[in-house]
C-alpha positions in Angstrom: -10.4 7.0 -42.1 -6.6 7.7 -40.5 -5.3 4.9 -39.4 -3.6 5.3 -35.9 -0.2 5.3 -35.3 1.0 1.4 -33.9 2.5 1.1 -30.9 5.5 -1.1 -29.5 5.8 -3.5 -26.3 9.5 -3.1 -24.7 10.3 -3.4 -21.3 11.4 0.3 -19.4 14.7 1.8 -19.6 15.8 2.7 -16.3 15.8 5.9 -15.6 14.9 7.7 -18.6 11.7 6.7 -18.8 10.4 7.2 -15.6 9.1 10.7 -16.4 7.0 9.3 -18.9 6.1 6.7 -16.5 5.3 9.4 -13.8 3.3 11.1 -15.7 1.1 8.3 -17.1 0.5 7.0 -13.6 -0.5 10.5 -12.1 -2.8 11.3 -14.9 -4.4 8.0 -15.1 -5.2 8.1 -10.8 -4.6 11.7 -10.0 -5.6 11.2 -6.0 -2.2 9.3 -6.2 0.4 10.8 -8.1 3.6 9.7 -8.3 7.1 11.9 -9.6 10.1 10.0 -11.0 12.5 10.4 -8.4 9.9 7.7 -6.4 10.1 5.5 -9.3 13.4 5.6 -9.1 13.6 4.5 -5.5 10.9 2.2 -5.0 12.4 0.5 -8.4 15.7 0.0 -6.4 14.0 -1.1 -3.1 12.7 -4.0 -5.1 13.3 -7.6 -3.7 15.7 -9.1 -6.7 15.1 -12.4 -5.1 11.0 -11.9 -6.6 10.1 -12.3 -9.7 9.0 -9.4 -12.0 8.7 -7.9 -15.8 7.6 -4.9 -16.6 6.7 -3.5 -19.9 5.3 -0.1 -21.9 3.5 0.6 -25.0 5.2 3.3 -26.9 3.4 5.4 -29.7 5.8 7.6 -31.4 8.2 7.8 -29.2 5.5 9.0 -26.9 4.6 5.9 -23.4 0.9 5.4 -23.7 0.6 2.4 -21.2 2.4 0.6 -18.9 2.5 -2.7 -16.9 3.8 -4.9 -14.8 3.5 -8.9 -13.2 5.5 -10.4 -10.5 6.1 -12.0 -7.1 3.6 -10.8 -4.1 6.2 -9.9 -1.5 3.6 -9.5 0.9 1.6 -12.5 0.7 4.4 -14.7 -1.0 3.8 -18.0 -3.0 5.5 -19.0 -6.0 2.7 -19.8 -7.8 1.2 -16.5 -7.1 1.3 -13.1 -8.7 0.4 -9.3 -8.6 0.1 -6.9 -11.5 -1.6 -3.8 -13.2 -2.1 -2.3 -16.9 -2.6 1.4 -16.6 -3.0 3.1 -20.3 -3.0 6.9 -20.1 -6.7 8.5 -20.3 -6.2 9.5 -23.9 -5.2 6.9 -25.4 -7.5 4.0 -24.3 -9.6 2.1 -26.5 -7.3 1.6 -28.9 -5.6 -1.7 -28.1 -3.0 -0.7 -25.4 -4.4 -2.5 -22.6 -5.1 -5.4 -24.4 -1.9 -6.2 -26.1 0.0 -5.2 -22.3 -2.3 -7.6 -20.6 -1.4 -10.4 -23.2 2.3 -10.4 -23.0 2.2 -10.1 -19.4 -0.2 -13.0 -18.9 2.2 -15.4 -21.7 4.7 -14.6 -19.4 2.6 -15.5 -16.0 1.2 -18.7 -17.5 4.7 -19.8 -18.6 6.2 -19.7 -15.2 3.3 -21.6 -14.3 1.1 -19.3 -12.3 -2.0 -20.4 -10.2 -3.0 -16.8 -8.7 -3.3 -13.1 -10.7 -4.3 -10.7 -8.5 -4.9 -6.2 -8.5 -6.4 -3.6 -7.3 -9.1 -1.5 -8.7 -11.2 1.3 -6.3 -14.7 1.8 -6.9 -14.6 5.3 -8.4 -16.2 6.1 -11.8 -12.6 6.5 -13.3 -11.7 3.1 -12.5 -15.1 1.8 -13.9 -13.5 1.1 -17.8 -10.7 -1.2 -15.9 -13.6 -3.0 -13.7 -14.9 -4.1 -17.0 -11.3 -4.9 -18.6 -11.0 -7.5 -15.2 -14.7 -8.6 -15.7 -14.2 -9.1 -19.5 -11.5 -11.6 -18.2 -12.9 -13.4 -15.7 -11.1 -12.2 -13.0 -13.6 -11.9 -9.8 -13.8 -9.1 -6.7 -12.1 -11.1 -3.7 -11.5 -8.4 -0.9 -12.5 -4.8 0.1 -9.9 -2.4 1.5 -11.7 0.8 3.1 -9.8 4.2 2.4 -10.6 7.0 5.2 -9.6 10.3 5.2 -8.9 13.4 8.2 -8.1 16.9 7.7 -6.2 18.0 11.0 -7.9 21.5 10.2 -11.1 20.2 11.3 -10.1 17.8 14.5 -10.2 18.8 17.4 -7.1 17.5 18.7 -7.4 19.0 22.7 -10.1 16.6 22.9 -8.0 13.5 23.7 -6.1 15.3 26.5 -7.4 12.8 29.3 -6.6 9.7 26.8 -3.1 11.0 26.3 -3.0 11.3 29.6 -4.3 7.8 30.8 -1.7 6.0 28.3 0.9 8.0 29.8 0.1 7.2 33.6 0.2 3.8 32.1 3.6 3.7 31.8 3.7 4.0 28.0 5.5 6.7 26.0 5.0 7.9 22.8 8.2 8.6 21.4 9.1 9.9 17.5 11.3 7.8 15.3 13.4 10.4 14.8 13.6 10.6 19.0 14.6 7.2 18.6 17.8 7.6 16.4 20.0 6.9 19.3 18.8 3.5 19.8 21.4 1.0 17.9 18.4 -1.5 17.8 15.7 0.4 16.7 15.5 -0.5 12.8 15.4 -4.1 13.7 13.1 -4.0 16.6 10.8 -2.5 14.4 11.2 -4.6 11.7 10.5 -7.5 14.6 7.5 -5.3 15.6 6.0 -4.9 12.2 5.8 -8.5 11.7 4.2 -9.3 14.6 1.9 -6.6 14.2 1.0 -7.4 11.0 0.4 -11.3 11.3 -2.9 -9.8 13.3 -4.0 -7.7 10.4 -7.5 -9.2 8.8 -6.5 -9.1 4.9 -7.8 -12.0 4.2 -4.4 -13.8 3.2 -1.6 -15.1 4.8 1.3 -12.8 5.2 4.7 -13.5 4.3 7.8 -11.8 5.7 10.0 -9.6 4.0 13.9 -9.7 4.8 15.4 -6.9 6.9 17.2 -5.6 4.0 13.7 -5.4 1.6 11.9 -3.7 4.5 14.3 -1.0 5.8 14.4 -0.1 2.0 10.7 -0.4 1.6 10.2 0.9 4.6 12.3 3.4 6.8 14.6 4.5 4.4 11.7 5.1 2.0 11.7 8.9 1.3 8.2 9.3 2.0 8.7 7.7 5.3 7.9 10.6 7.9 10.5 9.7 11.2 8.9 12.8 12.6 5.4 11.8 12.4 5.6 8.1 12.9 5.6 7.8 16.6 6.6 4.1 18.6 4.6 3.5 21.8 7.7 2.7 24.0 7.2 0.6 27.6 11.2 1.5 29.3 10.8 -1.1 32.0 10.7 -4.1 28.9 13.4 -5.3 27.4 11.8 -7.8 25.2 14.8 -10.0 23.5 12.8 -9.3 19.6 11.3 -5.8 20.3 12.4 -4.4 23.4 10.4 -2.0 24.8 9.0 -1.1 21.4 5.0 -2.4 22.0 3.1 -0.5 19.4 3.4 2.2 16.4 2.2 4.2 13.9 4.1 5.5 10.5 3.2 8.5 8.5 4.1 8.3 4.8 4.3 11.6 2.6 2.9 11.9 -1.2 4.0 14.4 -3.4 0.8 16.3 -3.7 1.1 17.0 0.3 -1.0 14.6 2.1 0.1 11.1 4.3 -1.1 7.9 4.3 -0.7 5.8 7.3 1.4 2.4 6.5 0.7 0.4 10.0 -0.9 0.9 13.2 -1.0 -1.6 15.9 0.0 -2.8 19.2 1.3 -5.8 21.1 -1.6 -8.4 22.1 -0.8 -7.4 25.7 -1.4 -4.0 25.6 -4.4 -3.6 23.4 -7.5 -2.1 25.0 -5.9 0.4 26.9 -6.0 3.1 24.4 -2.6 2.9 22.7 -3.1 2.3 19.6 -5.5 5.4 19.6 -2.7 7.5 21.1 -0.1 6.6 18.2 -2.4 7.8 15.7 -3.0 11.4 18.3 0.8 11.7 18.7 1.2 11.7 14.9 -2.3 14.1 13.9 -0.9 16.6 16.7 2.3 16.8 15.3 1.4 17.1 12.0 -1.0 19.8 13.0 2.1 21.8 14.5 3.9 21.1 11.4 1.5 22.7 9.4 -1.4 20.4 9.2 -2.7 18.4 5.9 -4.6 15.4 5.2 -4.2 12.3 6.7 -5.4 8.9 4.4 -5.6 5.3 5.8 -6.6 1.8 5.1 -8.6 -0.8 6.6 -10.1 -3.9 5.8 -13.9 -4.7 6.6 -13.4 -7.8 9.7 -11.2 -4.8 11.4 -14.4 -3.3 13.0 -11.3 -1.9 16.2 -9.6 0.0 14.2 -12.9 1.2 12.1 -14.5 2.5 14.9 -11.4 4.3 16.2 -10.9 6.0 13.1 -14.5 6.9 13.1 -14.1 8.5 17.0 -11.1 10.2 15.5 -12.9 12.0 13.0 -11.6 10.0 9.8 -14.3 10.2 6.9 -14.8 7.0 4.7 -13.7 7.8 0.8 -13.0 5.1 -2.0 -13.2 1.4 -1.5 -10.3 -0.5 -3.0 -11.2 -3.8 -4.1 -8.7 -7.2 -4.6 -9.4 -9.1 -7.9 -8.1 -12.6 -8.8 -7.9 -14.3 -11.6 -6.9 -18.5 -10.8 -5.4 -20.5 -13.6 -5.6 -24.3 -13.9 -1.5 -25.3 -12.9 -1.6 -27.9 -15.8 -4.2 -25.9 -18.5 -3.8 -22.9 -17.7 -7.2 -22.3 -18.0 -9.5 -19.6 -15.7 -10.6 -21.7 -12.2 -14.1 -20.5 -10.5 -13.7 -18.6 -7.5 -16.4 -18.2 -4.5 -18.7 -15.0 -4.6 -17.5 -12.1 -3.6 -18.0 -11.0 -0.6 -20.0 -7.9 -0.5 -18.4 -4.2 1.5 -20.5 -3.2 4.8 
């Protein structure tokens, strides 16, 4: 029998191997690709003040697997970290996994971490990794729903009279782009986001990122559409955090031509009155004069609103993307038990 080639563990060089990198990623989940240029930029939008190591497996010369641990930037506790070993589809089975996994766990249990946790969806290409976790002890902790609209098949004239109720409200719908003229608009939507997001049923409490960390995660991201992210805007309030900023919805662009919606929401105050449902018109409309495409968002199972609105807005239900965790005795190390998991609706 031919023995296989051996492969090395090194951590990436930065750039040149994130065309590898791309490439592994986008064959291994091809509904997500990735190119290197994003790589490139989301590497440089990282938080230095977080912890992180990332790592390859190289096979003649050739990246066969890559992955990484750190800090949880959104749901921040020192003791707690987020990771993912992705091998390319033709060269699993062979150790890669295995040998990524170990030297990023050493690492993990050295700086004394309590809390592993990724994300695996429920498709039948993700089923060898839902054994890898299960092999491992880590245990399914929280469902994320993925939903998907084609503005080819909505019927977009069929909101007229709620576009029309929100704006005899007194609420416009205005682009970010529109927006550019307003000296405070980065930073009252970074003050929007958070309190947005604090309302958000993901099961863990949220930590904030720094202004700096968000407008670069954020905004300034390249995928981040200002002409299809629309801000519900109320011009009489002049809030001191938000100002008349009370609700929004961002588009984000993936290189194989679809968006993904980061955050929708509203102020407490003006929920109910059809907002929220009117950001997420404003942005399907003009995408649909742009051109059209697909539209994918996320939601989490207690968040029966915005379920149901996606629902009445035509969104289909597609994979469900699952949280895993793995808790490690703080003195041992050893696995901890965690509770069942809860089951999707």
């Amino acid at each position: 029998m031919t023995a296989l080639p051996t492969f090395t563990l090194r951590e990436p060089r930065k750039p040149d191997d994130f065309a590898q990198i791309a490439a592994l990623l986008s064959a291994a989940d091809p509904d997500w690709p990735v190119t290197p240029d994003l790589l490139a930029v989301w590497d440089a939008a990282h938080d230095p003040a977080l912890y992180r190591l990332e790592l390859v497996a190289e096979q003649s010369g050739r990246i066969v697997g890559v992955g990484h641990v750190g800090h949880d930037d959104f749901a921040f506790e020192e003791w707690r970290y987020f990771g993912g070993v992705t091998v390319h589809p033709d060269a699993r089975r062979r150790g890669v996994g295995s040998a990524l996994y170990g030297a990023l766990m050493d690492r993990a249990r050295e700086r004394g971490a309590q809390d592993i946790r990724t994300m695996l969806s429920d498709q039948d290409r993700d089923a060898p990794g839902r054994a890898f976790l299960a092999a491992r002890g880590f245990t399914r902790t929280w469902d994320r729903f993925e939903s998907r609209l084609n503005t080819a098949g909505a019927d977009l004239d069929a909101f007229d009279d709620l576009m029309d109720a929100v704006a005899a409200g007194g609420v416009q719908l205005r682009s970010v782009a529109d927006l550019a003229g307003d000296p405070e608009r980065d930073r009252r939507l970074w003050e929007l986001d958070w309190q947005l997001f604090q309302d958000v049923p993901m099961g863990q409490t949220l930590t904030r990122r720094p202004l700096d960390a968000w407008l670069k995660q954020e905004l300034h991201d390249p995928t981040f559409s200002h002409e299809l992210s629309f801000v519900a805007v109320r011009p009489e309030l002049n809030d001191p955090l938000t100002g008349p900023y009370v609700g929004y919805s961002t588009l984000m662009s993936n290189p194989a031509g679809f968006y993904v919606i980061g955050m929708t929401g509203v102020r407490r105050e003006e929920r109910g009155r059809g907002v929220a449902k009117a950001l997420k018109v404003a942005a399907m409309r003009a995408l649909a004069a742009a051109g059209g495409g697909e539209i994918r968002t996320f939601n989490d199972p207690p968040n029966r609103a915005m379920l149901n609105m996606n629902r009445a807005l035509g969104f289909q239900r597609g994979p469900t993307h699952s949280r895993y965790e793995l808790h490690l005795d703080p003195v041992t190390g050893e696995r901890q038990p965690i509770a069942a998991p809860q089951e999707p609706a």
